[in-house]
N, C-alpha and C positions, 0 to 999 in steps of 0.2 A: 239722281238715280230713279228708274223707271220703274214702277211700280207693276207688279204681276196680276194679270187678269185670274178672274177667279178661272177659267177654264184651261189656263197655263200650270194653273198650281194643280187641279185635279188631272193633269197630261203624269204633272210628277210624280206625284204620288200613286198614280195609277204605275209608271214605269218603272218608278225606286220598287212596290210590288211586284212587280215580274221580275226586276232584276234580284231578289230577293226569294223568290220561286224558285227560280231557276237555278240558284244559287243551293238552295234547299235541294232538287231534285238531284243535280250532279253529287252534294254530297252523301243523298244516301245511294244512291247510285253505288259512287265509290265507295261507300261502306259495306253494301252487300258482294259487292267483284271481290274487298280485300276477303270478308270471311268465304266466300267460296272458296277462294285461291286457298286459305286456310286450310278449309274442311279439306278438298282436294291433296293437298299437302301432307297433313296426318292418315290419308287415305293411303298417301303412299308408304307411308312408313310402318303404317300397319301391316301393308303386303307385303313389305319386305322384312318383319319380323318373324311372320308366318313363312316363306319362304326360306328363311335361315335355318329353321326350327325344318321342316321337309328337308333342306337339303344334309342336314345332320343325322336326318334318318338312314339313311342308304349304308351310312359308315357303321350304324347301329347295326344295323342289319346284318351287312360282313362280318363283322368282327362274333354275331353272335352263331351265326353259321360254321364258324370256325371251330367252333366247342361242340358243337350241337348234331343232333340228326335233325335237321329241320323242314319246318314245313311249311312244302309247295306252294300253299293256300294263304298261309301270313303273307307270306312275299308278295303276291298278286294283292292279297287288300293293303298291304300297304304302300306299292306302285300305286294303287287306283288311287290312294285317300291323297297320297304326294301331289297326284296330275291334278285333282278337284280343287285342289288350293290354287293354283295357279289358273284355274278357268275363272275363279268366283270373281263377280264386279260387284258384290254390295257386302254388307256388312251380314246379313243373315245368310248369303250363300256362304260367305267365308268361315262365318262360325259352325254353319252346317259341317262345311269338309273339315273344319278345324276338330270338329265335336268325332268325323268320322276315323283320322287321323290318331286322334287320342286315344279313340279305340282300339286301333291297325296298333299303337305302340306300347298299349296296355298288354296284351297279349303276347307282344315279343319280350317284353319282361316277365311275364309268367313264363314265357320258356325260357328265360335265362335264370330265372329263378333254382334250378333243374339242375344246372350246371357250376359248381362251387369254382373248379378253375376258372372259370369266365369270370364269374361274380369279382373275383381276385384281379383279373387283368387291368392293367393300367391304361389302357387303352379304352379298355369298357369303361371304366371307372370315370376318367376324362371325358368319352362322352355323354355320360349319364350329370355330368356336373356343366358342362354345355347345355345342354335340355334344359337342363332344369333354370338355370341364367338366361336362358329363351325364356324360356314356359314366363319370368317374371317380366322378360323387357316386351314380351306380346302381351301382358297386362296393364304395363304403364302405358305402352302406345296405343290402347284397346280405350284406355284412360282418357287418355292428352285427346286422341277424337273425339272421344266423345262430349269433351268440353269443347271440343270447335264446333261439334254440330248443332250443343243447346246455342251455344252464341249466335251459331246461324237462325235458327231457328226461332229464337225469340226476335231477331231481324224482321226477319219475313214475316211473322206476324201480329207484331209489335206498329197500331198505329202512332203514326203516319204513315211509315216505312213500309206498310204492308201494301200499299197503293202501288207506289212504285217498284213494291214487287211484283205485283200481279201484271204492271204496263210490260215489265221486260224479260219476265218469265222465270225469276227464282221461286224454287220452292223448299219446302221444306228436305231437309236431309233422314235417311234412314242412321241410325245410333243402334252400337249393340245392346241387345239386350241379355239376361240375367238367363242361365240354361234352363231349360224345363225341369222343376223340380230341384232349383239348385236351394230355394227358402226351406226347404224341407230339412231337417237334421237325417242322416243316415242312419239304420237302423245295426248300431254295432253290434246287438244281440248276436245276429246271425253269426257276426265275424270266430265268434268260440265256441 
């Protein structure tokens, strides 16, 4: 058996290291594609939480017109707050129109408030129990993202990994945050 020059032996070792590199790099590679694909994923399912939740509006809205003498001006903001969901690409535009939305719907329930046969309707009634099985499945999905986002995000800059993030262009993800003034307890005083 032919014995290895020492300059044969440092070729190998020099190329078991690259092959070992490189080895490294593809796999965080493919570890930052899977959590984007991820974040991306629950992205979508956020939008379509919000989206279900708008499109249950419209039916809210009939149904309370139906009772009601109603107003011109609800209808138009809450058309607008409906369309703004559907523009938003990030996670603050969306809670933006979400935040605007809640308003547009808070106030169709003060006027229905108004109206004891509606309040009664089973129809109202039905939608108001959709809403509100929205209002929690846009929480848990508001959730589950935002657990894909820290994952991503401790990726990206989390060394090693943050190297070959920076060579191919991940970056960190925007996550929702908590509404302005939401740590604050409400002042029930006023309420009586």
């Amino acid at each position: 058996m032919k014995k290895l020059s020492t300059t044969q032996i440092i070729l190998i070792v020099i190329g078991a290291l690259l092959v070992i590199s490189l080895l490294w790099v593809v796999g965080s590679y493919n570890g930052l594609v899977s959590s984007d694909e991820t974040v991306s994923e629950k992205w979508a399912n956020v939008q379509t939480a919000y989206q279900r939740r708008a499109d249950l509006i419209p039916n809210l809205v009939e149904t309370v017109k139906q009772y009601s003498d109603y107003e011109g001006n609800l209808l138009k903001e809450v058309t607008e707050a409906r369309a703004s969901i559907g523009k938003a690409s990030s996670p603050s535009e969306l809670q933006a129109a979400g935040n605007e939305m809640n308003s547009a719907l808070s106030r169709l329930l003060v006027v229905a408030e108004n109206y004891p046969d509606l309040k009664a309707n089973e129809n109202y009634l039905s939608l108001q129990d959709e809403l509100a099985g929205t209002e929690n499945r846009i929480k848990t999905e508001r959730d589950i993202y935002n657990k894909a986002v820290k994952e991503m995000n401790i990726k990206v800059r989390r060394f090693p990994t943050n190297i070959i993030a920076g060579m191919f262009g991940f970056e960190k993800k925007e996550s929702f945050e908590a509404d302005a003034g939401a740590s604050e307890s409400p002042d029930v005083g006023d309420l009586f």
